[in-house]
C-alpha positions as CSV (number, residue, x, y, z in Angstrom):
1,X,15.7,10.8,-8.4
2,X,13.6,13.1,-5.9
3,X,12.8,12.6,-2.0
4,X,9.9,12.2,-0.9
5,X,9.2,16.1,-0.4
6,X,11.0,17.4,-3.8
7,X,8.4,15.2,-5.1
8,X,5.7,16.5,-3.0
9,X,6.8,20.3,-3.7
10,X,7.3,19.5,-7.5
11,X,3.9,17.9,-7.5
12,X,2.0,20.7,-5.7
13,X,3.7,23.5,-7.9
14,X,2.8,21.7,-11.1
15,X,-0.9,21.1,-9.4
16,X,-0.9,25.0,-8.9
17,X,-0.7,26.4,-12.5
18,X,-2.6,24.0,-13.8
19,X,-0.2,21.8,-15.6
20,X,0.0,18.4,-13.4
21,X,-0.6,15.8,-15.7
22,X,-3.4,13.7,-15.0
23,X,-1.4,10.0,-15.2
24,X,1.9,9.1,-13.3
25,X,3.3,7.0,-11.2
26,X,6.1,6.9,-8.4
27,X,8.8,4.5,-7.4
28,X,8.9,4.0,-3.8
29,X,9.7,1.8,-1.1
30,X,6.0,-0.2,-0.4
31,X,6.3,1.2,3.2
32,X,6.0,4.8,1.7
33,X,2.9,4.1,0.0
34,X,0.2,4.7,2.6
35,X,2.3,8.1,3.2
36,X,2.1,8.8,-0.6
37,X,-1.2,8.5,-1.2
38,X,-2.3,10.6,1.9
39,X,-0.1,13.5,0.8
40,X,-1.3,13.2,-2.7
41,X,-4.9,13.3,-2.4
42,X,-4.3,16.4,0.4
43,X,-2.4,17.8,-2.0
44,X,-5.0,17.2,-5.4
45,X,-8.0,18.5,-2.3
46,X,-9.8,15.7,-3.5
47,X,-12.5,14.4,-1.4
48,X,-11.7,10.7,0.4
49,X,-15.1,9.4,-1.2
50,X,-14.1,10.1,-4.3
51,X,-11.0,8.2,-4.0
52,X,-10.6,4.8,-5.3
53,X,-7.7,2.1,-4.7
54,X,-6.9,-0.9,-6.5
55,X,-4.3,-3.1,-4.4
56,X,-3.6,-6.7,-4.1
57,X,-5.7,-8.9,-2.1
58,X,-4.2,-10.0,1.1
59,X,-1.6,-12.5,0.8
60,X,-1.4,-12.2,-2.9
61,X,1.3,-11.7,-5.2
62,X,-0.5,-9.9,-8.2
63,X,-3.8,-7.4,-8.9
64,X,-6.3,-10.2,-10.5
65,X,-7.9,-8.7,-14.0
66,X,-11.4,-8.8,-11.7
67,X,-10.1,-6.9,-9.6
68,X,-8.8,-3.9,-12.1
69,X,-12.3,-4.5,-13.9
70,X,-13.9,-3.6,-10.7
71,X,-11.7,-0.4,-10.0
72,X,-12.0,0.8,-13.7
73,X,-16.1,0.7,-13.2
74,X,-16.1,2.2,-9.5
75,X,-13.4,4.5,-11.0
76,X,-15.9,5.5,-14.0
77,X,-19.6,5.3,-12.9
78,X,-18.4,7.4,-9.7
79,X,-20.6,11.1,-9.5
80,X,-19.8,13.1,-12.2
81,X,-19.1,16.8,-11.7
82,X,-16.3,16.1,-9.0
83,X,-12.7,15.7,-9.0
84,X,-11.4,12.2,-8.7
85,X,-8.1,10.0,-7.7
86,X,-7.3,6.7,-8.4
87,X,-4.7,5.0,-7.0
88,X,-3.1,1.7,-8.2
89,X,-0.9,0.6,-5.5
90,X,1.8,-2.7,-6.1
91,X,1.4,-1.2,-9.8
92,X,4.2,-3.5,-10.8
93,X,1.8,-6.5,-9.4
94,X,-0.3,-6.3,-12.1
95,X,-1.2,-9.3,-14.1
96,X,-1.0,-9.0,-18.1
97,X,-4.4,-8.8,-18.4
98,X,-4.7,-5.9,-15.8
99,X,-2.7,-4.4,-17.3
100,X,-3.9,-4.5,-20.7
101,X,-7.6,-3.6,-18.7
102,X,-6.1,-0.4,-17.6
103,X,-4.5,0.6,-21.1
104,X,-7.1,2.6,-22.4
105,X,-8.5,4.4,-19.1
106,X,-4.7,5.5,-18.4
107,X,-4.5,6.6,-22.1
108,X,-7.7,8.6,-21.8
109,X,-8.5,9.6,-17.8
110,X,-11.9,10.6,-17.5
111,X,-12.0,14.4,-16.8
112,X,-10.9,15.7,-13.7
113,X,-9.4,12.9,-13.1
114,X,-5.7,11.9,-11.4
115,X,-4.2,8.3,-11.9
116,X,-1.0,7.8,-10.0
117,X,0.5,4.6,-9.6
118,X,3.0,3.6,-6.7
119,X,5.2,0.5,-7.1
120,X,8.3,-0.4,-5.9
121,X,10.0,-1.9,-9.1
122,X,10.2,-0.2,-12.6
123,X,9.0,-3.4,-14.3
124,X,6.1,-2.6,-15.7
125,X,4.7,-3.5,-19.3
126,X,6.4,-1.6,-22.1
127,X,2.6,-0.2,-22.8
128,X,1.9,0.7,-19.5
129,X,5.3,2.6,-19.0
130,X,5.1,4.5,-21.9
131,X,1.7,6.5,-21.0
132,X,3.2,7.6,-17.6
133,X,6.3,10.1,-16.0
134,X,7.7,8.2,-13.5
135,X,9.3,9.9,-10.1
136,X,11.7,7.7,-8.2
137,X,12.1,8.5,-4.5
138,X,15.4,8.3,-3.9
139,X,15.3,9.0,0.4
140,X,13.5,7.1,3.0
141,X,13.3,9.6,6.1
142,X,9.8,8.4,7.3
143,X,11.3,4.5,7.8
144,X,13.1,6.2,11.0
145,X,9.5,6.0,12.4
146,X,8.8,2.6,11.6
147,X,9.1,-0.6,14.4
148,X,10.3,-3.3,12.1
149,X,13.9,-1.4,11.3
150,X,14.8,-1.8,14.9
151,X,13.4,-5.6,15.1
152,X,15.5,-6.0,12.4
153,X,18.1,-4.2,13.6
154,X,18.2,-6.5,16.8
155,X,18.8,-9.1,14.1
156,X,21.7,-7.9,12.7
157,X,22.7,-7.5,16.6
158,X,22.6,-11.2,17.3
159,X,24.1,-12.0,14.0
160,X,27.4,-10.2,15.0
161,X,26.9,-12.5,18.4
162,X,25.7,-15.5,17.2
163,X,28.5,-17.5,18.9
164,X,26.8,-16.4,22.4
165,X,23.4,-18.7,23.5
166,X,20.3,-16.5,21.9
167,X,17.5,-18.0,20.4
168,X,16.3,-16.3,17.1
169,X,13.0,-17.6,17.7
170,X,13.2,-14.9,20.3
171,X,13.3,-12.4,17.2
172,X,11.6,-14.4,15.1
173,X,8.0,-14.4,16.8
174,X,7.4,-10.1,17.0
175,X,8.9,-9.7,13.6
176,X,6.5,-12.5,12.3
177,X,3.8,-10.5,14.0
178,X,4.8,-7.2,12.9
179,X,5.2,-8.0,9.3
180,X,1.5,-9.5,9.2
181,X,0.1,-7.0,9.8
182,X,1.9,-5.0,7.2
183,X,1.6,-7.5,4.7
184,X,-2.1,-6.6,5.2
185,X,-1.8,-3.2,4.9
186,X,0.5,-4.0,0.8
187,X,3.7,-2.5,2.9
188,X,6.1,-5.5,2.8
189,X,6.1,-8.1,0.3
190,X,4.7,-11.6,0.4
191,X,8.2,-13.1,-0.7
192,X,10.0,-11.7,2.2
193,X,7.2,-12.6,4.4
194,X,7.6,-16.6,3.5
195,X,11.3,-15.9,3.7
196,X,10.8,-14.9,7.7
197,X,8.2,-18.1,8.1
198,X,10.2,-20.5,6.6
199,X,13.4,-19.6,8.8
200,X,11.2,-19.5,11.4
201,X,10.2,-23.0,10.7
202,X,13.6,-24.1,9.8
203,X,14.9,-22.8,13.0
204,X,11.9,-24.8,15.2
205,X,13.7,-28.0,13.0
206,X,17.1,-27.4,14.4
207,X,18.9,-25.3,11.2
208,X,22.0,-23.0,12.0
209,X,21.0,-20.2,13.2
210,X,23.8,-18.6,11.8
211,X,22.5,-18.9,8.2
212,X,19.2,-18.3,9.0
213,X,19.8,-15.0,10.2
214,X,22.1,-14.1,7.0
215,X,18.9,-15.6,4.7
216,X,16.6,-13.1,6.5
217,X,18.7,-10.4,6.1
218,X,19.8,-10.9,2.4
219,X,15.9,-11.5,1.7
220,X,14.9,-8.2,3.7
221,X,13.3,-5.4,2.3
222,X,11.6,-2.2,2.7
């Protein structure tokens, strides 16, 4: 296991004499994705129109085989001559048949080209393991910047006080809003999402707050 700048610097060295290779991938916490790929491609000095991401849809659970189809042929048919970076983010959200799509191209990258994929879970398909290095990041320092740690944190406050009158719909309402919008953005996970929503609900119908707040916290994640 590396953090995330013993990765970076292990990366950039490799990148340097020539000797990168041109297909891994990286276990990371989703919320160091978007941080991930912005270092790699400054890193790789690869131009952002020559970069191409394959993600989930919005509120869904896995990459659709359309969806990979559509990377792989952006990905390909791209302008030749240039140096290019795909990105497969949620890479452990890819359906069977994605997978098996991306096989080949992650066998055989087109030339001067990087595939790196960022997931959060080392379950991928035997196939698709086996033609990658994998780095797991082991440290979180960029979390400390995040908001939803201290909503969450305010949580685990009122958990500790839950014999006093507060309302966890109080809490409930901005970490609803918060995660939204990163659920959006691929940097929490549609699971835990439904977990906060369903308390939420739950809580609107009069269930314990006490065990509400200790579901939400068992079920949260970065």
């Amino acid at each position: 296991m590396v953090d995330i700048e013993q990765l970076i610097e292990r990366l950039r060295l490799a990148h340097k004499h020539g000797v990168l290779a041109p297909v891994f991938g990286v276990i990371a916490p989703s919320a160091l994705h978007s941080t991930l790929m912005e270092r790699l491609q400054r890193l790789l000095e690869v131009d952002v129109f020559d970069t191409h991401i394959l993600q989930p849809e919005p509120d869904k659970r896995y990459i659709k085989v359309l969806l990979a189809r559509r990377w792989l042929r952006e990905l390909v048919t791209s302008p030749r001559g240039t140096h290019k970076i795909g990105f497969i983010r949620q890479a452990d959200w890819l359906e069977p048949r994605s997978s098996n799509t991306l096989l080949k191209v992650l066998e055989e990258p087109p030339a001067n080209t990087w595939l790196i994929l960022l997931l959060t879970q080392n379950n991928l398909l035997p196939t698709i393991r086996s033609r990658l290095h994998l780095f797991t990041i082991m440290s979180q320092p960029e979390l400390s910047t995040m908001t939803m740690p201290n909503t969450v944190s305010a949580i685990i406050k009122m958990s500790q006080e839950w014999s006093k009158e507060k309302t966890l719909k109080q809490h409930l309402v901005p970490l609803l809003t918060t995660l939204r919008e990163q659920l959006k953005r691929g940097e929490v996970s549609a699971d835990y999402v439904q977990a906060v929503g369903a308390a939420y609900m739950q809580n609107s119908l009069g269930a314990d707050q006490r065990l509400l707040t200790e579901k939400i916290l068992l079920n949260y994640d970065l």
